[in-house]
C-alpha positions in Angstrom: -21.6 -2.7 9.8 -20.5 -5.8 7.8 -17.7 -8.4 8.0 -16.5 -9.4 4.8 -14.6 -12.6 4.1 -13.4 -13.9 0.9 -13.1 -17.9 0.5 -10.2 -19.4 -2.2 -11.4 -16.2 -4.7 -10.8 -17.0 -8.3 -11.3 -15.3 -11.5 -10.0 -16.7 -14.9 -10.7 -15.4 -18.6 -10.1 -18.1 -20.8 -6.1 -18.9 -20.3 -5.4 -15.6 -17.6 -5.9 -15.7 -14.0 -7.0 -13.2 -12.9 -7.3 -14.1 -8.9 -6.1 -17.4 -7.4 -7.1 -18.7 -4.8 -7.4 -15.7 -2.8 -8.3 -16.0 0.9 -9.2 -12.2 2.8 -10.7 -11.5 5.9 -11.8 -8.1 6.9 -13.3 -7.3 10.1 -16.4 -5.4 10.8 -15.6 -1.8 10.2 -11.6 -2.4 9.7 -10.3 -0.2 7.3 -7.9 -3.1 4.4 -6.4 -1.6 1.5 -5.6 -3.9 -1.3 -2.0 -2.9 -2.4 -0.1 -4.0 -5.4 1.1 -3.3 -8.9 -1.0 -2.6 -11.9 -2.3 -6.0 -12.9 -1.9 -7.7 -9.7 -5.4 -8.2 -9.3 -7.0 -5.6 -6.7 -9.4 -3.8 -8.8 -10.9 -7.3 -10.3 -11.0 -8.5 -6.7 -13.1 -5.2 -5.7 -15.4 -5.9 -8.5 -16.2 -9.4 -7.6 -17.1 -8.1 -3.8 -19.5 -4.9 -5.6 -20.9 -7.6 -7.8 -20.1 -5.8 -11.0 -17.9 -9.2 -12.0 -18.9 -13.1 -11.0 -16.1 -15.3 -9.9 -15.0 -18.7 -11.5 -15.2 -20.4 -8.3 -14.7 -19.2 -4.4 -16.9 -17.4 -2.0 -17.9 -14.0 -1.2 -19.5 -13.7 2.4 -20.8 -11.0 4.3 -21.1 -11.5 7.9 -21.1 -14.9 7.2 -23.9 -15.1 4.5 -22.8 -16.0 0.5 -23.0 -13.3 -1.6 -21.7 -14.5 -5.3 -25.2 -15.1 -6.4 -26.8 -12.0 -5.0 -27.1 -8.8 -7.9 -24.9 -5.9 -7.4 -27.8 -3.9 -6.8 -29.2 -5.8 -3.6 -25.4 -6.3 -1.9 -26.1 -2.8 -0.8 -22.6 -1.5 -1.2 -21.0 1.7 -2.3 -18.6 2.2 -4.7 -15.8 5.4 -5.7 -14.3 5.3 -8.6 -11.1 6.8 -9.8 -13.2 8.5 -12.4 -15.8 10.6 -10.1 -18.5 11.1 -13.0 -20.6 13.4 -11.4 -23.4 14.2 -13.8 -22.2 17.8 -15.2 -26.0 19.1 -15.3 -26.9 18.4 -12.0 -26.3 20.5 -8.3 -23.9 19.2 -5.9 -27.3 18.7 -4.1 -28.7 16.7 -6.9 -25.8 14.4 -7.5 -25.8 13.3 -3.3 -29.3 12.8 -3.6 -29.6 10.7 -7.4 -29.0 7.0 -5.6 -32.0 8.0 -2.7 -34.1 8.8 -5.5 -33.3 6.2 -7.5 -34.3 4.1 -4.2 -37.6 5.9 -4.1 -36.2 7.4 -0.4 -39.3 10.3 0.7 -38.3 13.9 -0.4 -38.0 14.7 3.6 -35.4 12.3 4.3 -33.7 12.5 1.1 -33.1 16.3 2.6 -32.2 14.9 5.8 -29.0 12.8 4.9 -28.3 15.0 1.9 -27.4 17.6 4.1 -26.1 15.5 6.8 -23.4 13.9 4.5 -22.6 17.4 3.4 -21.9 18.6 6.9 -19.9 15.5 7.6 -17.5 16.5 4.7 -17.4 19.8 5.2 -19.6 20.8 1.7 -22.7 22.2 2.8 -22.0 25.4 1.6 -22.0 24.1 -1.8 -25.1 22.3 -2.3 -26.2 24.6 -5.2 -22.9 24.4 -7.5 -22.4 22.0 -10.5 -19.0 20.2 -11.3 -18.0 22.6 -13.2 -17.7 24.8 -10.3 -15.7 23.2 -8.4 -12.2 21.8 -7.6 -10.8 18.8 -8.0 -10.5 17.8 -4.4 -14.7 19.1 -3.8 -15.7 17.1 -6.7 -14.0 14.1 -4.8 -16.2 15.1 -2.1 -19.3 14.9 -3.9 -18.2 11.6 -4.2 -17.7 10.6 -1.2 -20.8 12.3 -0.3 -22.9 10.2 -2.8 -21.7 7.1 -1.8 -22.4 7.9 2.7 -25.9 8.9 1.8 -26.7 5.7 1.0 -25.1 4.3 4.3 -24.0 0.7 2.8 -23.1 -2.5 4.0 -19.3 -1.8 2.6 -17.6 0.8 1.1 -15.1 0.2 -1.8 -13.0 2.5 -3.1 -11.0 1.6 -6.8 -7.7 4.6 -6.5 -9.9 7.1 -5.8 -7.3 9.9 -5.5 -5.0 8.6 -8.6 -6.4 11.5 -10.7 -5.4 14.2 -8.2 -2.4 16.1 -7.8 0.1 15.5 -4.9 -1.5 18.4 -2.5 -4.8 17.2 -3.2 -4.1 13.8 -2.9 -2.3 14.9 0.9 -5.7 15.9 2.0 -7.8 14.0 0.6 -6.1 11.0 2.4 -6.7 12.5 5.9 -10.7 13.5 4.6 -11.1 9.5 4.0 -9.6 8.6 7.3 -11.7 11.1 9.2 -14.8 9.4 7.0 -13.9 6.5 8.6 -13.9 7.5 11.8 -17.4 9.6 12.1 -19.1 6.7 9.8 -17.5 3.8 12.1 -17.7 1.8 8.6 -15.8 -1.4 6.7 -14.0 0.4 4.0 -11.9 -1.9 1.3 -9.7 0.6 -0.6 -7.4 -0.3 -3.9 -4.5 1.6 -4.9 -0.8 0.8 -6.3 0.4 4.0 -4.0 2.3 2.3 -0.5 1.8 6.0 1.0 -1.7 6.0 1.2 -1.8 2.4 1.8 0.4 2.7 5.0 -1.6 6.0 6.0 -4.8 4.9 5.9 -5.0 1.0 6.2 -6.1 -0.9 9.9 -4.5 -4.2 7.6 -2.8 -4.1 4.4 -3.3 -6.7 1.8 -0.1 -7.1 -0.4 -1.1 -8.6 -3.7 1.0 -9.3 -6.7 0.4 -11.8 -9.7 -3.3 -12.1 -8.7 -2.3 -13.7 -5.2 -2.1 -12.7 -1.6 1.8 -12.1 -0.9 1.5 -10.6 2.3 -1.6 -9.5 5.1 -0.8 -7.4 7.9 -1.1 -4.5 9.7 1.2 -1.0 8.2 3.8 -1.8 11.0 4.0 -5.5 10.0 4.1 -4.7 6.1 7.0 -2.5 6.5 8.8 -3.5 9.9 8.6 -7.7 8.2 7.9 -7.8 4.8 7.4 -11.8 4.0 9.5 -11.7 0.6 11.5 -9.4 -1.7 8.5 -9.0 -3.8 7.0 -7.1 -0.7 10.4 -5.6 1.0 11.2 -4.3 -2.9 6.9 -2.4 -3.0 7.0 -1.0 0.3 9.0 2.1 1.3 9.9 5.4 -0.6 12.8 4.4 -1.7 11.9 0.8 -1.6 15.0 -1.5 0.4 18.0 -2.1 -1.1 18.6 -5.7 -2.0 21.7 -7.2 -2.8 22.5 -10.8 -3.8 25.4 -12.7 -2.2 26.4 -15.8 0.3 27.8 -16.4 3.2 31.9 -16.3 3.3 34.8 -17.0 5.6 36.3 -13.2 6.6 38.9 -12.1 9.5 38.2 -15.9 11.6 34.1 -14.8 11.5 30.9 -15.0 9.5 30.4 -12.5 6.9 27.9 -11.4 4.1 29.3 -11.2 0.8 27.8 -9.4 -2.5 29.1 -7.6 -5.1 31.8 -5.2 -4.1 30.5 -5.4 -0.5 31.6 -7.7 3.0 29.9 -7.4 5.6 30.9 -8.9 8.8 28.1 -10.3 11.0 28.3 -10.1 15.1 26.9 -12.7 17.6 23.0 -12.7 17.8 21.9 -13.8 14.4 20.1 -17.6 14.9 22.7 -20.8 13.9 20.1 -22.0 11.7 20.2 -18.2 9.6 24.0 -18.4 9.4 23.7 -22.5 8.4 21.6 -21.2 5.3 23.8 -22.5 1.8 23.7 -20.9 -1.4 22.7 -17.4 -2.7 20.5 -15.3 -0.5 19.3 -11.8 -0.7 20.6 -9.1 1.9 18.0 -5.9 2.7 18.9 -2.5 4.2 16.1 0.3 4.0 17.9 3.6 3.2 17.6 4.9 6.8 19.5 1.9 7.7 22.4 3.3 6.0 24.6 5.6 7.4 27.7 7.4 6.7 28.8 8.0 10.2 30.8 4.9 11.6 28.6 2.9 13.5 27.9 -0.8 13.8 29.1 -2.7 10.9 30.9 -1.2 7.8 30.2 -2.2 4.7 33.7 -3.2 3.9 34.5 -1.6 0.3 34.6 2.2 -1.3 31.6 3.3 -2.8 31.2 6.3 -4.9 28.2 8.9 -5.2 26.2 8.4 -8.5 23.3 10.9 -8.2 21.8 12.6 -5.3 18.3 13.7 -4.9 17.9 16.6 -2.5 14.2 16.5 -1.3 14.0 19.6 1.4 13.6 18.0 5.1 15.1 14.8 3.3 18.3 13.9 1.2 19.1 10.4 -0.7 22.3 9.6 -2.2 22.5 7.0 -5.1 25.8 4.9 -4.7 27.8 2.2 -6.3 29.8 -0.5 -4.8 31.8 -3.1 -6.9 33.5 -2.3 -9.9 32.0 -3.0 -13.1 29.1 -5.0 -11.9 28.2 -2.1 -9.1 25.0 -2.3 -6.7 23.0 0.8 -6.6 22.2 1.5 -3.5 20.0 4.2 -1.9 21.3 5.8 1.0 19.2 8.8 3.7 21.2 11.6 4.2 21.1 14.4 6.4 20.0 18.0 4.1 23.1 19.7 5.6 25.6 17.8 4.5 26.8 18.1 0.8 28.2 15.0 -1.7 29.0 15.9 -5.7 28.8 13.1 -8.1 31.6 11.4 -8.0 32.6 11.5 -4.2 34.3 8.4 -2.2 32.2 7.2 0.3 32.2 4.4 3.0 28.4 3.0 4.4 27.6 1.3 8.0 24.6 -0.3 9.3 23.1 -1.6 12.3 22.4 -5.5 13.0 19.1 -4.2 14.0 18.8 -3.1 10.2 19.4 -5.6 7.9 17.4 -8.2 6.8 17.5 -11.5 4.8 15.8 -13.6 2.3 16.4 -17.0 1.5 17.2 -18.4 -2.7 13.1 -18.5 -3.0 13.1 -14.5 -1.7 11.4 -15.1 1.7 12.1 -13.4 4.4 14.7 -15.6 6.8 15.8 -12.8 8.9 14.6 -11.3 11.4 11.3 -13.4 12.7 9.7 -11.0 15.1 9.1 -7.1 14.8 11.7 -4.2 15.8 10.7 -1.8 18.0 
């Protein structure tokens, strides 16, 4: 298929920018999602590779050939929307085939991959429906459908399961991934949600303010986020972060935020422990535990809300008084906390992380397996 590489990106109106500077590569048939908030840029940065939207400066090239100048039209690329609009008068059949038409394909072949890309995702039985017909997760299928037929350079994808509900959404995400596979195809795919992201991406592209924060693959994302920005986006709960320094405590080294010590064993780099001023400690909620084990977090924390989930449980707590962290703790199901409740947290060394004044990531430098 296609490389696709994106060379110091920008896009202004008048005094916003809307991309700066942005430098992406994505490989011949890699699978990149572009993650981030709403406004961060991803959707402006997919129109500027479907042509839709011109940049103020940068380059756009696939395979190596520049593609900024070159009509949307003749970029050969496919495009799903969050909004399928799928023409409500025409077949299933009818809205696969409207872009080979349109591209005055013969009426034999235009059969030919109509029906292929209906066997592929598993819709060949409905062919003769309309919209209305069908369900939310088929229609998205159609979609789908319409855009293989054409079999593209690229496919982009702007949130295409945002309008769907959380079961649809479920399988719909392993349909795309199984697209990918059988079309051996370079997919770029936008959305704000880190579950699909981390799901379905080869390399995730972190994006926030209309830059590139972080590019990596899922394991890299989550195992070393580069900032807070990134540490706070990905993960369900997102890591705990709380400010603090470095203090004096028992003869040793230890962590201090508010209402919390923690005391720090041999292994962590002179030059981490050297650091001066205020940094930024991280612990995911799985790093937390409320068996003893590894190092305490010296102080008594009390349960604020919990939030029982089925196969998992977190527990909200707060530690320090009047200016109290929140922090997010995973639970086993079986065990049972009332609002209210004492309750002392340990962690690992393994688990914690840190972030310097400017929020990058100081600690740890390489991944944990």
């Amino acid at each position: 298929m296609t490389a696709v590489a994106l060379r110091q990106l920008c896009r202004r109106y008048r005094e916003t920018t809307a991309i700066d500077s942005l430098d992406l590569e994505v490989a011949d048939k890699e699978f990149v999602v572009l993650l981030g908030p709403s406004g961060c840029g991803k959707t402006t940065t997919l129109n500027l590779i479907a042509g839709v939207d011109a940049p103020t400066s940068g380059q756009i090239l696939f395979d190596g050939r520049a593609i900024e100048h070159v009509p949307p039209e003749k970029r050969n690329v496919a495009m799903v929307f969050q909004n399928i609009a799928l023409y409500p008068y025409k077949t299933v059949y009818e809205n696969i085939a409207f872009p080979l038409r349109m591209a005055r394909v013969g009426r034999t072949e235009i059969d030919e991959r109509v029906r292929a890309a209906a066997k592929l995702l598993r819709i060949g039985e409905l062919l003769n429906r309309r919209p209305h017909e069908l369900s939310g997760g088929q229609r998205q299928r159609v979609a789908l459908g319409r855009a293989a037929v054409r079999d593209p350079l690229v496919f982009l994808f702007d949130e295409p399961l945002s309008a769907l509900d959380a079961k649809l959404r479920g399988e719909m995400r392993v349909e795309i991934k199984k697209l990918h596979e059988r079309l051996d195809s370079t997919f770029i795919y936008v959305t704000h949600d880190q579950v699909e992201a981390l799901t379905l991406a080869d390399r995730i592209a972190v994006m926030d303010g209309g830059k590139l924060r972080q590019y990596g693959t899922p394991d890299e994302v989550y195992q070393l986020p580069a900032n807070t920005g990134v540490a706070r986006f990905i993960g369900s709960p997102s890591m705990n972060l709380i400010a603090g320094r470095w203090v004096e405590s028992a003869g040793s080294l230890a962590f201090q935020g508010s209402g919390i010590t923690i005391p720090f064993e041999a292994g962590m780099s002179p030059a981490v422990q050297a650091r001066p001023g205020m940094l930024t400690l991280g612990i995911r909620p799985e790093g937390l535990s409320i068996e003893p084990r590894g190092l305490p977090l010296h102080g008594m924390g009390r349960v604020y809300a919990v939030e029982p989930l089925g196969s998992d449980q977190f527990l909200h707590v707060t530690y320090g008084g009047e200016s109290a962290e929140l922090i997010k703790v995973r639970a086993r199901p079986d065990t049972r906390f009332r609002v209210g409740d004492a309750i002392s947290l340990n962690t690992s060394p393994a688990d914690i992380y840190l972030f310097d004044s400017t929020g990058d990531r100081i600690f740890p430098n390489d991944l944990r397996w």
